[in-house]
C-alpha positions in Angstrom: -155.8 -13.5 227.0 -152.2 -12.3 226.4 -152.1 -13.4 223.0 -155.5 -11.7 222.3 -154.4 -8.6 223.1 -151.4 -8.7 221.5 -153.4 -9.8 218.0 -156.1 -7.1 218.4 -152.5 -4.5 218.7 -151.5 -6.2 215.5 -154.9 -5.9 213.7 -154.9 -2.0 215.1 -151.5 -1.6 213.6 -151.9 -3.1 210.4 -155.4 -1.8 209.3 -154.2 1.7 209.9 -152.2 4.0 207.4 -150.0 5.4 209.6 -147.9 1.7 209.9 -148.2 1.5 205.9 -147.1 4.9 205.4 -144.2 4.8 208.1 -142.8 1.4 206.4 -142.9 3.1 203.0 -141.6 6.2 204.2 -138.6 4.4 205.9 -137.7 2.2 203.2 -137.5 5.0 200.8 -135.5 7.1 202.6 -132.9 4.2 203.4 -132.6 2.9 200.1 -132.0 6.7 198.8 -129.6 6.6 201.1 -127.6 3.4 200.5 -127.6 4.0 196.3 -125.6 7.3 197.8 -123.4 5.7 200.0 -122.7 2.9 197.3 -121.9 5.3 194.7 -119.9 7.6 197.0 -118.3 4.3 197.7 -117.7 3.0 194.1 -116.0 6.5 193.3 -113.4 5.8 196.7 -112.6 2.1 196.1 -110.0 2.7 193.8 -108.3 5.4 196.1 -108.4 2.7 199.2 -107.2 -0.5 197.2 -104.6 2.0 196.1 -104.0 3.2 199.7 -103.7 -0.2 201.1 -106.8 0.4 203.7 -108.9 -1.7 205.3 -112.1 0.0 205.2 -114.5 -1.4 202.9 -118.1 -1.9 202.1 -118.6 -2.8 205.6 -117.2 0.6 207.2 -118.0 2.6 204.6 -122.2 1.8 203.3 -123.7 -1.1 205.7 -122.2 0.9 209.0 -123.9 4.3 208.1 -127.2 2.9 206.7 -127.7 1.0 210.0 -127.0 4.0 212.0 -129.7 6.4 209.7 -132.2 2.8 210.6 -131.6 3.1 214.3 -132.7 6.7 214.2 -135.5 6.2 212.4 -136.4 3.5 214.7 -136.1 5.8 217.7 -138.3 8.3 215.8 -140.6 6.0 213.9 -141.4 3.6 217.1 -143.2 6.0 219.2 -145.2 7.1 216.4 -146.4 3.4 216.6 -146.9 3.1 220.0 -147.6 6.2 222.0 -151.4 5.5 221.2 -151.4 2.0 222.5 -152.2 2.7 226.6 -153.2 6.6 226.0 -156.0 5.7 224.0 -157.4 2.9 225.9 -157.9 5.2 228.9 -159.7 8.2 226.5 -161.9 6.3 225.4 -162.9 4.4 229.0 -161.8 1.2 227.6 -159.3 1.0 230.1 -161.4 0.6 232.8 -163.1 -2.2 230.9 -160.1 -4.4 230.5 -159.0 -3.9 234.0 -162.5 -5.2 235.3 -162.2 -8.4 233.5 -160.0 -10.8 235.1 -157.1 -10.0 233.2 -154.3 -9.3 235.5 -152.5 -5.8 234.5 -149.0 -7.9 233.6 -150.8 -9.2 231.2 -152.4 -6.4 229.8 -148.7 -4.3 229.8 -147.5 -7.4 227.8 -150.1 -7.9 225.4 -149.8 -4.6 224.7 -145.9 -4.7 224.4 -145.8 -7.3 222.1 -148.4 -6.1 220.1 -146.3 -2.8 219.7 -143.2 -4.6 218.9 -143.8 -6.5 216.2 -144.5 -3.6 214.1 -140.9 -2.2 215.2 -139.9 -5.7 214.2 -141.4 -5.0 210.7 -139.7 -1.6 210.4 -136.0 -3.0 210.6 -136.2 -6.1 208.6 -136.5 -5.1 205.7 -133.8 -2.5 205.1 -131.7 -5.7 206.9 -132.3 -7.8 204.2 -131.5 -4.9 201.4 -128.2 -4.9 203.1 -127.6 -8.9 203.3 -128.6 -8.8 199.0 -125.9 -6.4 198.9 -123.8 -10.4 199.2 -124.5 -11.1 195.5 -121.9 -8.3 194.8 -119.6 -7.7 197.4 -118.5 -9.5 200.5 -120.4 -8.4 203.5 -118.7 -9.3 207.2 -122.3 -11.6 208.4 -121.3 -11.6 211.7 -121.0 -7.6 211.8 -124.6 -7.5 210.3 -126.2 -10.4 212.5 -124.7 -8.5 215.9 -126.3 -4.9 214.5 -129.4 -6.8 213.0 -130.0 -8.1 217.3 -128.7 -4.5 218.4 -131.4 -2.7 216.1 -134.5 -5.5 217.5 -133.1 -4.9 220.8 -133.4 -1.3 220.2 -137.2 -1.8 219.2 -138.2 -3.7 222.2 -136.4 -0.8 224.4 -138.3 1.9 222.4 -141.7 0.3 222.3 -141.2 -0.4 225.9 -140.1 2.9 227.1 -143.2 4.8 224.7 -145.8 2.3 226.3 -144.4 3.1 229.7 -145.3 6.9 228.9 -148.7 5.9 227.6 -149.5 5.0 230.6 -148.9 7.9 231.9 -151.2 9.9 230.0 -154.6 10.2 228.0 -153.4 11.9 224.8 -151.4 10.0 222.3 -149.1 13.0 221.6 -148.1 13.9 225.0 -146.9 10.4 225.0 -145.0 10.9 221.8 -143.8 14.3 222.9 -142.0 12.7 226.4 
């Protein structure tokens, strides 16, 4: 029952335009983003091989692009989710669910995990624009692979914490607005 729950979430979120247009919205904006911080970065390498530093691509493009991700996340998440419980009890399908013998821990999590894998969705692919970045430069993996489990942590903590307020409430935005 958990796993159907979590698939109809899925089908919800991927048959709509809102997940499409959030993913192409995202990716734009962070690949804008790193071309800028790359060539801001190309123009400054000379002056830090010159200084001696020890900032480099690292510091100076990956570290700000996956700071501008985690903020989308934080705004683009909620937009996801904050329908998931909210509009379940609108439209009376709530009480439906909770008559069947589906216990509510199961419903929460079916619901949770159908909400997170969009999030999931949403980071991955500006991580693996930063990984190509590889075939030119020398990117610190580790550094990437402890931010790439920070930012999927940071989606499961969102989508959580936006489902939690759904529940709360019968309109979709006044889940997004708390």
């Amino acid at each position: 029952m958990l796993a159907a729950i979590a698939r109809r979430e899925l089908a919800e979120h991927f048959s709509s335009l809102t997940f499409w247009l959030l993913l192409a919205a995202l990716q734009a904006a962070l690949a804008w983003l790193l071309f800028a911080q790359l060539q801001v970065y190309e123009s400054l390498s000379p002056q830090l091989v010159a200084a001696g530093s020890s900032l480099g691509v690292n510091d100076l493009v990956i570290a700000p692009t996956l700071n501008t991700l985690a903020m989308l996340l934080l705004l683009g998440i909620p937009l996801l989710t904050m329908r998931s419980l909210a509009a379940e009890r609108a439209t009376s399908r709530l009480h439906m669910l909770l008559s069947t013998p589906l216990t509510v821990r199961s419903l929460v999590l079916g619901k949770w995990l159908g909400n997170l894998l969009p999030g999931i969705l949403l980071a991955l692919p500006p991580l693996l624009m930063l990984s190509l970045l590889s075939l030119g430069m020398q990117i610190d993996f580790a550094r990437l692979s402890l931010a790439a489990l920070v930012l999927l942590l940071l989606a499961a903590l969102v989508s959580a914490t936006t489902l939690m307020f759904s529940a709360f409430t019968r309109h979709p935005a006044s889940a997004l607005a708390a």
